[in-house]
N, C-alpha and C positions, 0 to 999 in steps of 0.2 A: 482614416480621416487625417491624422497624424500624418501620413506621408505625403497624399493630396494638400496638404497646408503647406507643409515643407517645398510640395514639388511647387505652387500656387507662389508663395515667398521667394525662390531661385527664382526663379521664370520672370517675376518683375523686379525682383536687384539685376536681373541678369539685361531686361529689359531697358531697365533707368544705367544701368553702366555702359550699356552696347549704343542707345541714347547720350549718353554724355558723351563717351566717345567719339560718335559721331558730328552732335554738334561743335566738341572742340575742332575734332578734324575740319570739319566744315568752315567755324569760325579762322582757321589755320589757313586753309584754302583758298576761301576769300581774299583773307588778306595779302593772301601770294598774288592770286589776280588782281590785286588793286594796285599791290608794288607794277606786276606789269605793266598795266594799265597805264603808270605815271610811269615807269621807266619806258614803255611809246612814247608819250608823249614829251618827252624829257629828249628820247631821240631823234622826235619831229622837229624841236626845239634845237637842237645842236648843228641838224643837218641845215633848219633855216639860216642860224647862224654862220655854218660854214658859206652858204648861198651868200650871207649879206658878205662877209670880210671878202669870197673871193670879187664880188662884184663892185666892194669898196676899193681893194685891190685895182681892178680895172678901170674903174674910173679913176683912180689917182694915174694909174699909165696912159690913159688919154691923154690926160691935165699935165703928162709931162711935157716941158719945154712950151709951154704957154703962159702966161704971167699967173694964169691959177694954179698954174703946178703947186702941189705939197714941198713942203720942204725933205730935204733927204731923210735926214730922222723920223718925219715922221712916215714917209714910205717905208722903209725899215721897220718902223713899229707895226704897220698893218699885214705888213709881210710875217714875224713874230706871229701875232694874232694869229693870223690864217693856218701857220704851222701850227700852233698849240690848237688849235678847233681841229686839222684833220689827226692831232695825236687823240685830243679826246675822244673824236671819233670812233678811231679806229680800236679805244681800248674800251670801248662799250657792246664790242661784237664777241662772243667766241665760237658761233659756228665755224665750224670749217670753209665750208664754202662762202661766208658772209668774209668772213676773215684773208680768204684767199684775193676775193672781190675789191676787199676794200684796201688789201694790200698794195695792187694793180693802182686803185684809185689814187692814194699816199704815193706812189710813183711818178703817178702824172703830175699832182701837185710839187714834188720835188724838182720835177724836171722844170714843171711851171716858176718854181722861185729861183731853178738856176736863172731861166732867161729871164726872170725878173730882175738877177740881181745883175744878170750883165748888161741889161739896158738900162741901169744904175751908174754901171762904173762901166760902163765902155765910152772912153775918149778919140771914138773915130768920126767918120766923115757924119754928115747929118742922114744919108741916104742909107751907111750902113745900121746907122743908131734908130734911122726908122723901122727900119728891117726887123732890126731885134725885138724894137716896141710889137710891133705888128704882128712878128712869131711870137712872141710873149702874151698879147692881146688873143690870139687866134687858138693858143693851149688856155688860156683862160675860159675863152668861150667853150675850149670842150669840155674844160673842166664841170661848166656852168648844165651843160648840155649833159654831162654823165650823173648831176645833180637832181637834175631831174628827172632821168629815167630811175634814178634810184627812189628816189619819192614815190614817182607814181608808180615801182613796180611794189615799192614795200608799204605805198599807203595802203594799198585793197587788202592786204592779208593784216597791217594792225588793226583795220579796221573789223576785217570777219575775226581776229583775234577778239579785240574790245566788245564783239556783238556776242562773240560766244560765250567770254567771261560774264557778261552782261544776264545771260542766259541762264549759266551755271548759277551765276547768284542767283536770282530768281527761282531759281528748280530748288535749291537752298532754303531760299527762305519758306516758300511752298512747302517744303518739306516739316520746316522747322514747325512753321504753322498746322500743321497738320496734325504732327506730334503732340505741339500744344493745345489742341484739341480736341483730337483722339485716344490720345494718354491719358488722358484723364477719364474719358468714357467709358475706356476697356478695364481700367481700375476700378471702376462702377461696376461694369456690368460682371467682371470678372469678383469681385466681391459679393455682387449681389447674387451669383452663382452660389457660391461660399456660403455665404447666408444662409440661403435658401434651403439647400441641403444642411445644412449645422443645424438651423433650426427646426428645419421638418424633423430631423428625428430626436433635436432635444423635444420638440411637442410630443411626439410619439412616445419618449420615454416620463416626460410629466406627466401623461393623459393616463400610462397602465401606473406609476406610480399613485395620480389619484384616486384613481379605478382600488387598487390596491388597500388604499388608507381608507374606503370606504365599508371593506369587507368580503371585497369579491375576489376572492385568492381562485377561480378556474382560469382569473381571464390571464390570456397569454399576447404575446407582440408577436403577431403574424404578417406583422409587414416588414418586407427584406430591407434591410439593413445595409451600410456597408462599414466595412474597417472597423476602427473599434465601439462605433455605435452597434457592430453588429456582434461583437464580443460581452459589451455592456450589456445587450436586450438578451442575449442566451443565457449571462450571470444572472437577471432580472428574471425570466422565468424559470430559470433554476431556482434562484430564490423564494418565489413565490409557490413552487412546487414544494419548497421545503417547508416552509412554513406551513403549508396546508399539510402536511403528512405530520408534522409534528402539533399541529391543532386538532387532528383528529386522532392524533396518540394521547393527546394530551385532555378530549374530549372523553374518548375512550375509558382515561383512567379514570376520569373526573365522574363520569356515568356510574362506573364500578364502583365508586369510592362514596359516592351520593347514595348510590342504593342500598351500599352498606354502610352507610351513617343512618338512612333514614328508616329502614326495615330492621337496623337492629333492636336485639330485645332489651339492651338494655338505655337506658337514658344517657343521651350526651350531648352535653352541650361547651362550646365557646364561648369565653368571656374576655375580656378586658385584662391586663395588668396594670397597666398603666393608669392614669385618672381618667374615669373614674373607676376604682377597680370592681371586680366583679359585675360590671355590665358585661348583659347578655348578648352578644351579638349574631349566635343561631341556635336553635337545638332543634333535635330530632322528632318523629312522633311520638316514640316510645315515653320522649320528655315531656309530652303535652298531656300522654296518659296519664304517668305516674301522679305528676302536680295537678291536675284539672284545669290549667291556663289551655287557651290556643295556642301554636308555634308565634303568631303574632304578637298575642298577649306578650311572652316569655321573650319575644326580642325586644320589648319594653322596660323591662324591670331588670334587676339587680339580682345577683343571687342572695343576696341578704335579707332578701325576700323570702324567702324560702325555707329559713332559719328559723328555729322557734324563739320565742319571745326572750327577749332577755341574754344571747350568744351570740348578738353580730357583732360587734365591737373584736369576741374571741375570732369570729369566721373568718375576718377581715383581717384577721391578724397572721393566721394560716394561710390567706391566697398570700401575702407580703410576702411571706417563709417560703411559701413553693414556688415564686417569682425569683427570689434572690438566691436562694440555694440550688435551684433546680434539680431538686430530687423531688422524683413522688409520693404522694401521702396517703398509704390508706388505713380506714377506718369506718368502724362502722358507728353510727350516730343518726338521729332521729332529723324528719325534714318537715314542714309544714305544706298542707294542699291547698288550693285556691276555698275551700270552704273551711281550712281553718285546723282538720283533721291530722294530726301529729302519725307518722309512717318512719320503722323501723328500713332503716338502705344501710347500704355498703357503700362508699363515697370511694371513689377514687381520683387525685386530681395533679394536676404537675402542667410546666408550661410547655410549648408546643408556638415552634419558630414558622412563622409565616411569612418569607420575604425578610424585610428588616424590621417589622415589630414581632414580639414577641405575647402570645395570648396564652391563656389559661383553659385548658381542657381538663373536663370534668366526665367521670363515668357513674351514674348512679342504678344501683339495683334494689328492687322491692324485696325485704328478705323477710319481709313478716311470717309469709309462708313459712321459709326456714324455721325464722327464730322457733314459730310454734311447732315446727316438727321435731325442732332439739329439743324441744322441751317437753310436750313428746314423747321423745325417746329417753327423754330424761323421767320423765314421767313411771313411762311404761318400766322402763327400769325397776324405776321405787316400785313399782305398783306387784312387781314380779318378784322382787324381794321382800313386799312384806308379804304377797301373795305365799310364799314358799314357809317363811315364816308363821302364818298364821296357820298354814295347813297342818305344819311338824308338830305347834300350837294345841291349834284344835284337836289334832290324834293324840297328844299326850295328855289331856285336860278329861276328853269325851270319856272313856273308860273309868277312871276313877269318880265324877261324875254320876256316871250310871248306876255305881252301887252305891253313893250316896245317896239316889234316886229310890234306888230299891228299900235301899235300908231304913229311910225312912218311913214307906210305902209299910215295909210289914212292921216296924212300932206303930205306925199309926192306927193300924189294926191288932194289934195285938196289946196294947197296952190303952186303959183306961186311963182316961186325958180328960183334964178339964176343958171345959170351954176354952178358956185363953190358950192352954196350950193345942188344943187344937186349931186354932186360932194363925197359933202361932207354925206349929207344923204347916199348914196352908200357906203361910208367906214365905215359908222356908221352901216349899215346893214351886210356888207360884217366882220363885228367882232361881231354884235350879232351870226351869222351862225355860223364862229367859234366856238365862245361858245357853241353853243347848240351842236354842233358835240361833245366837252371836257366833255360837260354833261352828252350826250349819250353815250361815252366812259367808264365813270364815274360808270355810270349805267350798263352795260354790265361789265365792272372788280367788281361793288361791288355785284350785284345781277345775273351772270352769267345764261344763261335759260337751262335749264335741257337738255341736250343731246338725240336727237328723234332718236334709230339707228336702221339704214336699212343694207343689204347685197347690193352692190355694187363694181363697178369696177375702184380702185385708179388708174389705168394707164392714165382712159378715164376722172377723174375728175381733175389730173392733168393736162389733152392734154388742158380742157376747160380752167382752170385757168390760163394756160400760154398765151392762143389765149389771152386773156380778158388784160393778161401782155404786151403781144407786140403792142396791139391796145394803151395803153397807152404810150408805148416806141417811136412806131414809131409818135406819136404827137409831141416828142422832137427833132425837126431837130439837133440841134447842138447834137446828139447823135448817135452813131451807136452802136445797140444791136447785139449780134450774140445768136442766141438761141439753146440748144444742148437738146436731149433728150435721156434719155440710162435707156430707161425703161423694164426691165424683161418681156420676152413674156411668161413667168408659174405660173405668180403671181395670187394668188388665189385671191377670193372675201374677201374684208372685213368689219366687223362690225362693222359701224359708224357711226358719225351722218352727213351726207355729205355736209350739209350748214355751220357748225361749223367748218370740215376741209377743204374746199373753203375759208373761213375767213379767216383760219390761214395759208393757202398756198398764198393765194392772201398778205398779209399782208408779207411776207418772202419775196416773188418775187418784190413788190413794194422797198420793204428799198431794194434787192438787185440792181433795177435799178437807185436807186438812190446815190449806194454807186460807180456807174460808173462814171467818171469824160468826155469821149469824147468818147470812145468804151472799149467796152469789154464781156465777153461771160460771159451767165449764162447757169447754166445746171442743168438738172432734172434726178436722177437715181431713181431709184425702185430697190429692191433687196429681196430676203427670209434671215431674221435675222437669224430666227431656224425654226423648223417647227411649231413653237405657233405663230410666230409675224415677220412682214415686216417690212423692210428698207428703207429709204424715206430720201434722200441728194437734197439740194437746195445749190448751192454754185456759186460765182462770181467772177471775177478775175478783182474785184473794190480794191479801196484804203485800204482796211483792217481795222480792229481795235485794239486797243491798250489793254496792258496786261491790265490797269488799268479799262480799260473800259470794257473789257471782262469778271473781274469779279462783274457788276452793271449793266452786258448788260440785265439780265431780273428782274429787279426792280424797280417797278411804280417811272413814272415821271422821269427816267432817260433817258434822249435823248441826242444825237449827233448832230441832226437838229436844222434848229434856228423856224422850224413852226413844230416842233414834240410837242406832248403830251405825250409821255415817258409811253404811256399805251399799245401799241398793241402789243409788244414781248412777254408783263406780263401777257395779254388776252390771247395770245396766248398757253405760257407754262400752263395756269390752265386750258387754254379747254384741252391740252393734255394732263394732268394729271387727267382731269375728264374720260379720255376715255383708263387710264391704263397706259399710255405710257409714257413717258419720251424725252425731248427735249436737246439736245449739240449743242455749238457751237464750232468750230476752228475755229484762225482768224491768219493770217500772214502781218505784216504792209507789204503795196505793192505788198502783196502777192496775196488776197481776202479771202474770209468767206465763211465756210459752216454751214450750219446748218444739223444737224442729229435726223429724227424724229423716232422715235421706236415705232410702233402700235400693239397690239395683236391682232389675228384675229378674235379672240370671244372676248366676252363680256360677263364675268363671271359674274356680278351683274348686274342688271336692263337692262339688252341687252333680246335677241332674244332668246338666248339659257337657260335662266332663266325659 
């Protein structure tokens, strides 16, 4: 297009120069013909004049020697005259053969002014001086007579001169005209060529540029091009070819990056730094889990939201910190749930450059799990060292013990006793039994015996362990037991060790008849937890326990009773933890307590199906 413009621009300088040109030439030309024109006319003019002087000439030589004769002088002056008209004449030709012609003419006249001037000055007879007039008269005439062949042989050619100059101007102006008419239309039209093409494919490059800004990166300029519209529209779909490859890289990661924000397990969210800080601007679903808001909810509020009562002023103070320093923070500290619920997380948070603002990325994980499993293990720990401890304990206590048992056993037969001291011997024996029961206790929590498991029927080993409960129940007169049973009639068989959970069924149902003060119901459900592992509720509508005790209620040697050994809950959750499952309590002061035991129905290690 560039060249075409360039070649379009020479072409009409080249046009308007080779135009000027011309009109100057032309305006040059003219005026050469018009000088002609008037130098004819100027030589019609001189020739007439030669015609009048030599014909004034002849009539003064008539007029000689008659009383109108001239005077001398002034025939002499006309004679003068006549000469200078045939010099002007003759110095108005330069052809050759004009020049030759009129050479011949200036001859004649010369010869003519001799005999003019000798019938001037010749002092002879009258006969001769007529003679002379007469030859003088008779060269005049020829002179007159060559005057006019010369008129009318050079009037027809000034004249086809004058018509043809006449012509040429006309063909001139014609032209000129033309030019000024036509010049300007071929500037038009030759522009409007120009145009036409510049702007067809400036439209064609507007039309894929709007096409473009609209979102449709396939569409390409399939319409031929030339010069650099057609270099333009190839960088234009190259363009748009690149753009599309890099939207769909960029789509690409964006997918991959969404689906790992949004599936992952733990919570995260974006927020704000700037005012207002910690506005939430997305979070994941895993964040919608943990806190109980929706993704929408949570793109509503503040993280300070989320804060328990009384620490946002400090939270607010920490996004500031991880804004301005930009180092990460982690920590673990408690969060609040949309019902209010306080949750042990692992917080992770630091800022995270988006463009040119800068936001706040947060990672939160649910470690209650955790916490409870260190603790646990923390637990289990303790639980294995006093376990170890009580056993070494109990075997060094048990034996001496025994012969204290004895020894008293045969004085008490052997020796005549009063009442009191008999009395007193029976109390003495009545707390060594005690003891050896705390011993044997001792021994079962420190050295637990391996779990022997069979397939059986939990409905029917509950049904026994309840009989065996009410038998002791109903020995409490000042008690009235109501006993419930809401035991699943599709409960499968399970694997386990069935003396082991008699132990700890019978151990449940005793503290529940004893957390009765004068009546009240206990009840036994069975249920399918899922299809691995059954459900198993003991619970009583006794005097309840206390938050503080509910968390100490299964840890050795802690009791509620004043003749408890604080070991049979603790027995209890390590047979069930030997056997897979897992044990809870709920307790409502005045409410009553349940317990909740969770069994699986095989035995993936050292069971049956091993």
């Amino acid at each position: 297009m560039k060249k075409n413009v360039l070649l379009g621009l020479t072409l009409m300088v080249f046009c308007f120069i080779a135009g000027g040109i011309y009109i100057a030439s032309s305006i040059q030309s003219v005026t050469l013909n018009l000088g002609r024109v008037v130098s004819f006319h100027q030589v019609e003019f001189l020739r007439e004049e030669l015609e009048h002087n030599i014909k004034a000439v002849q009539t003064d030589l008539l007029l000689q020697g008659s009383p109108h004769a001239s005077s001398f002088d002034h025939s002499v002056a006309l004679i003068e005259t006549l000469e200078d008209s045939a010099d002007i004449c003759l110095s108005c030709h330069h052809s050759e053969k004009t020049t030759h012609r009129l050479g011949e003419f200036v001859k004649a006249i010369e010869h003519y002014m001799t005999l003019l001037s000798r019938s001037l000055t010749m002092q002879a007879n009258n006969v001769r001086l007529e003679n002379a007039r007469m030859e003088a008269f008779s060269q005049g005439e020829n002179l007159l007579q060559d005057i006019k062949t010369l008129s009318t042989a050079s009037a027809g050619k000034i004249s086809e001169r004058i018509t043809k100059i006449q012509g040429d101007i006309k063909a001139t102006n014609y032209f000129l005209m033309a030019c000024l008419v036509l010049g300007p239309v071929a500037i038009v039209i030759m522009a409007g060529l120009f145009l036409k093409r510049f702007t067809g494919s400036i439209d064609t490059l507007v039309h894929a540029a709007q096409v473009l800004e609209r979102g449709d990166l396939d569409y390409r300029i399939a319409q031929p091009l030339k010069g650099e519209f057609h270099t333009l529209a190839g960088a234009f779909n190259g363009m748009a070819a690149s753009i599309k490859d890099e939207q769909q890289k960029f789509e690409t990661a964006h997918k991959s990056y969404r689906t790992l924000f949004e599936t992952a397990g733990e919570a995260i969210m974006i927020s704000r730094l700037d005012e207002p800080p910690g506005l939430i601007l997305s979070a994941n679903r895993a964040a919608s889990d943990l806190y109980g808001y929706s993704i929408d909810e949570l793109q509503t509020m503040n993280l300070v939201h989320l804060v328990p009562d009384g620490q946002e002023q400090e939270f607010l103070e920490q996004i500031r910190k991880a804004g301005d320093s930009g180092e990460w923070q982690h920590r673990r500290i408690q969060r609040k749930k949309k019902d209010g619920a306080l949750i042990d997380v692992a917080l992770s948070m630091g800022p995270m450059q988006q463009g040119e603002q800068k936001h706040l990325l947060t990672f939160c994980r649910d470690i209650t799990e955790q916490l409870r499993a260190e603790e646990e293990m923390q637990r289990s720990n303790q639980m294995a060292l006093v376990g170890q401890m009580s056993a070494g304990l109990a075997h060094e206590i048990k034996n001496p013990l025994a012969g204290i048992k004895i020894s008293l056993d045969v004085l008490a037969e052997d020796l005549e006793l009063k009442p009191e001291d008999k009395e007193l011997f029976g109390k003495i024996g009545n707390e060594i039994g005690r003891m050896e029961k705390l011993l044997k206790s001792l021994l079962n929590y420190g050295r637990p015996p391996q779990p022997q498991f069979d397939l059986f029927d939990m409905n029917r080993l509950l049904a026994n362990t309840l009989g065996n409960v009410e038998a002791v129940a109903y020995g409490k007169p000042e008690l009235t037991v109501h006993f419930k049973k809401e035991l699943a009639t599709d409960l499968p068989r399970v694997e386990a060790d069935s003396a082991q959970m008699q132990q700890v069924f019978l151990n449940i149902l005793l503290n529940a008849v004893d957390a009765l003060e004068t009546e009240g119901t206990i009840t036994i459900a069975t249920d399918r937890e899922d299809e691995n592992s059954i459900r198993i509720r003991i619970s009583d509508s006794g005097k309840g326990i206390s938050e503080a005790a509910l968390e100490k209620i299964f840890n050795p040697f802690f009791t509620t009773k004043s003749k408890g050994t604080g070991l049979g809950l603790s027995i209890c959750k390590r047979l069930i933890e030997q056997h897979g499952g897992r044990i809870d309590v709920e307790s409502q002061k005045e409410r009553g307590t349940s317990f909740i035991i969770i069994l699986p129905l095989i035995q993936k290690i050292g069971g049956l199906a091993a």
